[in-house]
N, C-alpha and C positions, 0 to 999 in steps of 0.2 A: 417429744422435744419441740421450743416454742422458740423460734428468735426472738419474741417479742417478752418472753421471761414467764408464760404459762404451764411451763414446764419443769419438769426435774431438769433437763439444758437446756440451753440459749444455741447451742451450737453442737454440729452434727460430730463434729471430729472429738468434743468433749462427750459426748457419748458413747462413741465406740469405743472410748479408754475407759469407758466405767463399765460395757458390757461385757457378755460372756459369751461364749459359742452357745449358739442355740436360740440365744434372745433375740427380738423385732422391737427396732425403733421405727416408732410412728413418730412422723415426720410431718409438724402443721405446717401451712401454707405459708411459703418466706422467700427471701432472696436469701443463700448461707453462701458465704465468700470463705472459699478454702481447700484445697484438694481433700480429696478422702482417701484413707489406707485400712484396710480391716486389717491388717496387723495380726495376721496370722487365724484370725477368728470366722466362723461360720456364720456371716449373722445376716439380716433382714431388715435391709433400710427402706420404708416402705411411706411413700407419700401420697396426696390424695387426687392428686389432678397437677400433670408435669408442667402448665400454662401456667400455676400458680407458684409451686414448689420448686425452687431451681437453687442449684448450688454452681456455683460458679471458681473455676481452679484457682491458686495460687499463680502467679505466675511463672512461666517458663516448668512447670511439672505435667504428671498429667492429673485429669481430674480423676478420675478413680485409679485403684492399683488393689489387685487382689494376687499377690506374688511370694505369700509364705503357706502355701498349701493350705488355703482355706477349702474349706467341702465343699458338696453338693447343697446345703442349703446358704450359701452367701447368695443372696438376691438382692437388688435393686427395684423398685418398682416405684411406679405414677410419679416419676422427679425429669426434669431436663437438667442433662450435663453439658455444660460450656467453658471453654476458654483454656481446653486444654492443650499439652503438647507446648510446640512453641520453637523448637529446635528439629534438625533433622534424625536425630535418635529421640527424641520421646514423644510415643504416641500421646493421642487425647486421652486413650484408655488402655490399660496394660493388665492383661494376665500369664504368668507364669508358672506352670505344673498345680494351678491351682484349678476351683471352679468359680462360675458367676452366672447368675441369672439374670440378665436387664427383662422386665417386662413393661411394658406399658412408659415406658423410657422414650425420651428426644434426645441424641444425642444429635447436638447442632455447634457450629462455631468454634469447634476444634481444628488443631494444627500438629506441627508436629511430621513426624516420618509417618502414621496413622492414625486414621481416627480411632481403629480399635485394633491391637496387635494382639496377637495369642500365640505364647511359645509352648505345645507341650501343654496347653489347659482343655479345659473343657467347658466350653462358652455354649450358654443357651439367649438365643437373640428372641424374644418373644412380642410381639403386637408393638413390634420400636419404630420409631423412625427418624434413620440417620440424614441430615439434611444441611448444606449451608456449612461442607466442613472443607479443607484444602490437607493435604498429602503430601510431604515431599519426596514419597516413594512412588506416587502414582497411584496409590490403592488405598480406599476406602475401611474395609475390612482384610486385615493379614492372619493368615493361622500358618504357621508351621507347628507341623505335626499336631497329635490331639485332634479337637474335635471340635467344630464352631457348626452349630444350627442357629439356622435362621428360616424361622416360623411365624407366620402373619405376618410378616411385617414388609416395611418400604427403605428401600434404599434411595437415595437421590445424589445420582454421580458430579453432579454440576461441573466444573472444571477437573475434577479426578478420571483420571483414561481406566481405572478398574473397580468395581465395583466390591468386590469380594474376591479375594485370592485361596485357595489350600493349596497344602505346598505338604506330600509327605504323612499325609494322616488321613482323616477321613471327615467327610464332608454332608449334610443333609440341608434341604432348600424346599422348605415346604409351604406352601399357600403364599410364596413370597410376590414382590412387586419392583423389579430393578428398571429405574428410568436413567440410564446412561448410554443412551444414542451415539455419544459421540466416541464411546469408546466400548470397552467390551464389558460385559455384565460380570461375571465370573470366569477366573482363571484358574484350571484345573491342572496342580503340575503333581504326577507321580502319587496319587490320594483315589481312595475307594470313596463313590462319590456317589450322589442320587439327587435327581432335582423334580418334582412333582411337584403339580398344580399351580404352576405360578408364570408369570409374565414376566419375559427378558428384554427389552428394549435395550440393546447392546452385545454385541458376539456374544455367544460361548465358547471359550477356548478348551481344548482339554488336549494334554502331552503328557502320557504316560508311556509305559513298557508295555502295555497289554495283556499281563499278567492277569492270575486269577486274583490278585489279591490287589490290581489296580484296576478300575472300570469303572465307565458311568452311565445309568440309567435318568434316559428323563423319561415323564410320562406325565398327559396331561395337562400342557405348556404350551406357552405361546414363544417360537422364538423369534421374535418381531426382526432380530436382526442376524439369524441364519447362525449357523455353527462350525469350527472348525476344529478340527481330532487330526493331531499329530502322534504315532507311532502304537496307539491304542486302540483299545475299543468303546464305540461308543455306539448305544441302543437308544433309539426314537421311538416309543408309542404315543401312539394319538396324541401327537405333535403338531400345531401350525406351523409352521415354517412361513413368515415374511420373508425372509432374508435367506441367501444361498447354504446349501451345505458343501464341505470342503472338505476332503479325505485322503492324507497323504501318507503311506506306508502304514494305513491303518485299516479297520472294519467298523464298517458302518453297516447298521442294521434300522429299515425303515418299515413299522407297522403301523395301519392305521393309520397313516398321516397324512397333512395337506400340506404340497411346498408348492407355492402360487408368484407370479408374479417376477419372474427370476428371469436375467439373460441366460442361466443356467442352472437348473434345479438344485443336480449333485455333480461336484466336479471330485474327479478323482483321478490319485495316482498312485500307482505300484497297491491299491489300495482294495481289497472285496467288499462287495456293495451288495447286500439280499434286501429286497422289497417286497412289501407285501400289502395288500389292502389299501394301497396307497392311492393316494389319487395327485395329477401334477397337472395344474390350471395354467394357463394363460404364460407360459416359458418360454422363452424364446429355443431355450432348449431343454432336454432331459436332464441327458448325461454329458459329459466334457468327458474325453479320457478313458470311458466305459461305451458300452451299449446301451441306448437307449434303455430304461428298464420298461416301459410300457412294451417291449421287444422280446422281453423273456420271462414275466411275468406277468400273467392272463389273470391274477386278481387284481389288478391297481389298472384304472385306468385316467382318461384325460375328459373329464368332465365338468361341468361348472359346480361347487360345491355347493349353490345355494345360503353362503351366509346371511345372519340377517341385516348387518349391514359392515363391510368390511372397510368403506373408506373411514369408517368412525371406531375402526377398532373393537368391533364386536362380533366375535366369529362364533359364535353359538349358529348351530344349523337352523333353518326355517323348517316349520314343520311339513312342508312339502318337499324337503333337500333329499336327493334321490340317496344321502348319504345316509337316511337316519334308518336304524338296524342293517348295514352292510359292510359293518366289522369284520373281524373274526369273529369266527362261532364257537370254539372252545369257552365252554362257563367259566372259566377263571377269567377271558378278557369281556364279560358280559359288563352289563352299564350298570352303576346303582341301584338300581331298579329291577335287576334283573333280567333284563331284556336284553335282546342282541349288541356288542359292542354297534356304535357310534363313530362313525370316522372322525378324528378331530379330537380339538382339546377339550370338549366337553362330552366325549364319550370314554367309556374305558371305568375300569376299577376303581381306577385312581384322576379320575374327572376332574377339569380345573373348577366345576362347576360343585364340587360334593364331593363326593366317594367314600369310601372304608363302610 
């Protein structure tokens, strides 16, 4: 389809009434002024570079809505979404018990209660990047229950205090990149959760029951601004820690990891704390609340990690860092390569640097 009239449409919303489940509308390079609804349908609107290709909402809607149980293959791809939302109940983007794929997607310029809400869907966030949007819930990306991955891509919090919320479902955060400093990156409430390979510049919150069927693994991450676990469990492998960690009526588990730079490493209360392979640089203190862990565990100690340059955000080891093969020695935590874990976010399995 062509706005410009090289097409069997001129317009994207007059294609999706004339398509089928199953079908891809190739989408030339245009400005299309109009909200989108797949209306029930499976389908593939698919453009060539989202700089050029942009659809723009109706106002006061959102710009897309996949909310009559469309499948697994409803995708989006290579288009920028704007100008949705507008009100304090409707997102920029809205799915409901349905599925959607953004790949290679801007989602910028949106308003609304969020940029992208998911009740009960199954959202894949793939190489997108959400930028330039405002919240009147405070949060960027909402999922209750269902399922939102977010895979390569970037979020950019700018005036939004959360970056990504689950709430009650279940959660994945793969190769991601969250810059929201001034507030928290991802909020984990009550949702089986996993966050690898990716940069958090902004808390991690997580408040579950600690059940086997609520928990979150990170591995392989940078959490530039520390983490905090209320009534749950939460597991650290070859982890940076910038920022403090905080554990309250919870379990906290530290392998592999580097938390640097803190008036207090791990603070904790009513809380169990096991460490391992860890290393804790330059803290004013260890532990708040506990023993020191350098105190009762004889793998982790306090040594300079050797990054190759940490005021600039690059914490990959030097290849002289007393850290590199002083992992764990179990082969399932070996590096990509084979070789001995790695302390840090670029050693381990699941390395922010590679892995699988």
């Amino acid at each position: 389809m062509d706005c410009h009239g090289g097409a069997d449409f001129a317009d994207i919303r007059s294609a999706i009434a004339g398509a089928i489940s199953g079908d891809e509308i190739a989408v030339a390079p245009c400005a299309y002024y109009g909200s989108l609804d797949f209306e029930g349908k499976s389908l593939a609107i698919v453009g060539t570079d989202p700089a050029t290709t942009i659809v723009y909402a109706s106002p006061g809607t959102s710009v897309l809505k996949a909310t009559k149980g469309e499948g697994r293959a409803t995708r989006v791809e290579a288009i920028t979404l704007t100008g949705g939302g507008g009100d304090a109940e409707t997102p920029g983007i809205e799915v409901s018990f349905s599925s959607l794929v953004l790949r290679n997607v801007v989602v910028s310029g949106n308003a609304g209660m969020a940029a992208l809400y998911s009740r009960s869907g199954h959202v894949l966030i793939e190489r997108t990047v959400f930028e330039n949007n405002t919240a009147s819930l405070g949060i960027l990306i909402q999922a209750r229950r269902g399922e939102v991955v977010v895979q390569d891509s970037t979020v950019r919090c700018g005036t939004v205090g959360v970056g990504y919320q689950a709430e009650h479902g279940a959660a994945l955060v793969d190769g991601a990149t969250f810059e929201c400093a001034n507030g928290r990156s991802i909020e984990i409430f009550h949702a089986q959760s996993r966050i690898q390979r990716s940069v958090l510049a902004g808390q991690l919150y997580v408040e579950n029951e600690g059940n086997d069927d609520e928990y979150t693994v990170v591995k392989g991450t940078v959490l530039a601004s520390g983490a905090s676990v209320l009534y749950s469990g939460l597991v650290l492998e070859n982890v940076v820690a910038t920022g403090g960690l905080i554990a309250s009526g919870s379990s906290l588990s530290l392998s592999s990891s580097i938390v640097t730079g803190q008036d207090c490493a791990i603070t904790a209360s009513g809380s169990t704390v096991t460490t391992s392979y860890s290393v804790f640089w330059e803290n004013a203190a260890n532990g708040c609340g506990f023993a020191d862990p350098l105190t009762r565990d004889s793998t982790s100690k306090a040594v300079d990690p050797g990054f190759i340059d940490a005021a600039g955000s690059d914490f990959h080891l030097a290849a002289e860092s007393s850290l590199v093969n002083a992992g764990p020695t179990t082969s399932s935590s070996n590096d990509p390569d084979g070789s001995r874990n790695d302390i840090g976010a670029y050693g381990g399995h699941f390395s922010l640097g590679g892995g699988w």
